[in-house]
N, C-alpha and C positions, 0 to 999 in steps of 0.2 A: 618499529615495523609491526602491521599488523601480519601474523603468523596464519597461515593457511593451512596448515599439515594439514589440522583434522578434518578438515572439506574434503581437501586432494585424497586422503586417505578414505573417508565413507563415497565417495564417488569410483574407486580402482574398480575395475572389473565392473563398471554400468558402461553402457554406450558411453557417457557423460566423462569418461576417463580421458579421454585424450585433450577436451578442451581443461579438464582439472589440471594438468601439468604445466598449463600456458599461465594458470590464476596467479599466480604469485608476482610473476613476472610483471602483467597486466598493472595489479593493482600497485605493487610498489612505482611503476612508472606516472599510474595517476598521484600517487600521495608524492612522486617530486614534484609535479606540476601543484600541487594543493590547490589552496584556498586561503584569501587573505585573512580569512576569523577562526581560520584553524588552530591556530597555537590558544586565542583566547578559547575556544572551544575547550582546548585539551587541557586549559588551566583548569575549566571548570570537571570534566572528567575526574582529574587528577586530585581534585576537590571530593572527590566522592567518598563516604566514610565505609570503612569495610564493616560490609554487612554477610550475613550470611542466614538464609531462610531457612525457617522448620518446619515453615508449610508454602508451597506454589501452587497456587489458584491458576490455571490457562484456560478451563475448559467452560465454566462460569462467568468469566472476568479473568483480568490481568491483577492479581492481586499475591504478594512479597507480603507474609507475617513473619516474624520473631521479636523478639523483646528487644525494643529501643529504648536508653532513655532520650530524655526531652531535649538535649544538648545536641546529643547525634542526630537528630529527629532533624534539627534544626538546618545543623549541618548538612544533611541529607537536603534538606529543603532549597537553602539556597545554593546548592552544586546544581542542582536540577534547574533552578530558576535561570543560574546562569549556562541553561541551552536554550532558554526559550525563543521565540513562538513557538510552543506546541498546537502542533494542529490536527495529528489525528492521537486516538485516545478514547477513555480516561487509564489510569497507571496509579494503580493503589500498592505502597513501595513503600512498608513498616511503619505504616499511620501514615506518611503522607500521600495527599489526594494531587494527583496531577492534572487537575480540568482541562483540559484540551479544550480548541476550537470546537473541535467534532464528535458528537458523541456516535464514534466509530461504535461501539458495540452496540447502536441501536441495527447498524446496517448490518454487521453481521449475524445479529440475530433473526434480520430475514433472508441471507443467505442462507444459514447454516443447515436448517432442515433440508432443504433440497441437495446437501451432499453426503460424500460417503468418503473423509478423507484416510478412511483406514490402513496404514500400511505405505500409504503414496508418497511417492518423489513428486513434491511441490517447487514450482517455480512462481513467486510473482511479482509481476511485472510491474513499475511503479510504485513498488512497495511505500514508500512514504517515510516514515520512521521504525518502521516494523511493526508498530500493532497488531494489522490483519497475521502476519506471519507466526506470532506465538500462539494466540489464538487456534489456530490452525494445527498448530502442535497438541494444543487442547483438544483438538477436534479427533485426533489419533492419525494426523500425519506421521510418515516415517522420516522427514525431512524438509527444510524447507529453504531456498533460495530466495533473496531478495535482489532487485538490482533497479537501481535510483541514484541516478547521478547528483543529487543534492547529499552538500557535506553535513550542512547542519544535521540531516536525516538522517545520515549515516552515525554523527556525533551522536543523537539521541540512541538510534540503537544498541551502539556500545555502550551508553549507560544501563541499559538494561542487561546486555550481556554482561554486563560485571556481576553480574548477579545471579547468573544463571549460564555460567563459564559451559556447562558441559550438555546442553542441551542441541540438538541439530539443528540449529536455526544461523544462517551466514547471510548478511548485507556484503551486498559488491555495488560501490558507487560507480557502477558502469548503467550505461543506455542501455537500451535492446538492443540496439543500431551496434553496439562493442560488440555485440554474441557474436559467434560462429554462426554460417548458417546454416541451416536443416541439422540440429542438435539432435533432435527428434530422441529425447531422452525423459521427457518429463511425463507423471503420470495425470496429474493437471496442473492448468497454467492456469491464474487469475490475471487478470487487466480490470481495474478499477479503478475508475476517475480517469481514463488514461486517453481514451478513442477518440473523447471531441478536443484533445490539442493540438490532434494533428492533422498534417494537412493531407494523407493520405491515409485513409482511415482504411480503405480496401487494403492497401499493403502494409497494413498493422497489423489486419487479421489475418494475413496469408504469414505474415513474421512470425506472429503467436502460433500460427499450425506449425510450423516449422519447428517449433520446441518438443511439440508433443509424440510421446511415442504412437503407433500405432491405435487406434480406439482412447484413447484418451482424450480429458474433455477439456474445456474450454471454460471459465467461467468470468462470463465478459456483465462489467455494470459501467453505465454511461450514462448522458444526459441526453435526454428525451422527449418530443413534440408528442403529441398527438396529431391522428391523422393517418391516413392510406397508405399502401405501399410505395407511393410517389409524394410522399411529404416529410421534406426535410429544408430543416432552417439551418440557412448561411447569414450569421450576423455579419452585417455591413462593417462595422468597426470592432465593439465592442458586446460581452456579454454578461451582462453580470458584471458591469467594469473589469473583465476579465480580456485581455486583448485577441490571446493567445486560442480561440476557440473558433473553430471550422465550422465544423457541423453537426448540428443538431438532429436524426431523423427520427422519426416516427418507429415504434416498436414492428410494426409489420415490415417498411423498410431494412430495420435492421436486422430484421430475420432472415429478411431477400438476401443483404449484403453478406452475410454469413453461408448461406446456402451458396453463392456466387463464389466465397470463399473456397468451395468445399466440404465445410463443414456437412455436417449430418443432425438425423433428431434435433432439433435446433426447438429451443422452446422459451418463454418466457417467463418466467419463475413468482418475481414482484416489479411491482411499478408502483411508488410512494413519491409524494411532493414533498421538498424538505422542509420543513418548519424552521421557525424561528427555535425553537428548542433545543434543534439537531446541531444546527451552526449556528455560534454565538461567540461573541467575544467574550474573553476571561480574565483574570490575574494572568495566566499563564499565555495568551494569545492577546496582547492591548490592541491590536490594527483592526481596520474594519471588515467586517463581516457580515453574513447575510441581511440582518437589519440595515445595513448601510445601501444593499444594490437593489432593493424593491423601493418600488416605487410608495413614497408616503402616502399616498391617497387611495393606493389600486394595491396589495400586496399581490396578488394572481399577477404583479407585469415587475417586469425589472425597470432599474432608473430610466435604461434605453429604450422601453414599451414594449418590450418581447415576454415571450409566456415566462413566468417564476418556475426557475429548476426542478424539473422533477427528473426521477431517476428509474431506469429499468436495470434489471437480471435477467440476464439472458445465460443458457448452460448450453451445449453442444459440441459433438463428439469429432474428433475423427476418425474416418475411414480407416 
């Protein structure tokens, strides 16, 4: 059983308290229902050599030193291998280098200056494996919420949480669609990667204000057209060989759709195309990857002849 107290107990007395007493209850109902790579997952967990850091890097990078030798190293190496695909990352973990698909710390390094997460009750949304969320602790969060209904993700964060037992950071392999509604507890809410999978992306962002308390912000990254406030792409089938993706609008559109939301100061922060550098396949990720969905003649177009992924940051308050 994964044990809850310490959430339930750093949430008593926030608004955040009455949905904290339903958590335990919640999450052990999803882990009867699991996952069929669950147990192999938890072999490899359970595989993990007890380590213990004398220095934690979060605020630079995600980087676990202390003295290993080359056995334990190894060990350490292939417990981890047996969670892979990693896909967001990199995870430097007593000499070993975990390559990720993604090299996540380039994106949040154009996040990061445009925040202030000093002291805040963080929630975010599609966390992934938790990267963004230690990170974020580095950043001088006072907390932080993940919640991603993928087990693997969940499997990988517990790997790290074994390492770093007493830190505020909790994964709940629940939806957004699970929360309670209007929680209206959190001081920012992130959504990254998360807007173009669905098919209601106005009632994404009206879900995400519903977490936030009073004046709190918003910090929404998505895929992104160029183009007017009436330019947004609806891929016919596919994206990216990605089936799963609605729509694509344009940075002024999404700004519209935000102000429509509600939101406030609504602003755009970065807009970067992703390279070939950013997403790649690894040791640690074999499947295909951005080299795989551009098109080999044209990189500016996907397989399917649509524009090649770019991405915005958008930050915004509410009311």
């Amino acid at each position: 059983m994964i044990d809850l107290t310490s959430l339930i107990q750093r949430l008593s007395g926030t608004p955040l308290s009455g949905w904290a007493s339903t958590l335990q209850t919640q999450l052990d109902a999803k882990l009867t229902i699991g996952h069929g790579d669950l147990q192999r997952w938890q072999r490899a967990l359970d595989a993990l050599p007890a380590l213990s850091p004398s220095h934690v890097e979060l605020a630079e990078a995600f980087r676990l030193d202390a003295g290993c030798e080359a056995p334990v190293r190894a060990q350490l190496r292939e417990a981890l291998l047996g969670l892979s695909p990693w896909r967001k990352g990199p995870f430097e973990l007593f000499g070993v280098h975990v390559d990720t698909e993604w090299r996540s710390d380039w994106k949040w390094a154009r996040v990061r200056p445009h925040l202030d997460l000093t002291g805040k009750r963080v929630l975010d949304v599609g966390c992934g494996n938790g990267y963004y969320m230690w990170r974020m602790l580095g950043a001088g969060a006072d907390s932080v919420i993940g919640v991603d209904p993928n087990w693997l993700f969940f499997c990988q964060f517990l790997a790290m949480q074994r390492y770093l037992p007493d830190l505020p950071a909790w994964h709940l392999p629940f939806a957004l669609e699970e929360l309670p509604e209007k929680l209206q507890g959190f001081d920012t809410v992130f959504s990254m990667g998360v807007l173009y999978h669905r098919r209601s992306p106005i009632d994404h962002l009206l879900a995400l204000k519903d977490c936030l308390v009073k004046g709190g912000e918003l910090v929404l990254e998505t895929l992104v057209v160029e183009g007017d406030a009436n330019q947004v792409l609806v891929p016919e089938d596919r994206y990216a060989q990605m089936r799963n993706v609605w729509f694509l609008p344009s940075v002024p559109a999404l700004e519209l759709w935000l102000r429509r939301a509600g939101f406030e100061n609504v602003r755009c922060v970065d807009v970067s195309q992703t390279s070939l550098d950013e997403q790649r396949s690894t040791e640690w990720m074999r499947f295909q990857s951005l080299a795989d969905f551009l098109d080999p003649a044209d990189s500016s177009r996907t397989v399917e002849g649509l524009p090649a992924p770019r991405r915005a940051v958008l930050i915004a308050r509410k009311p």
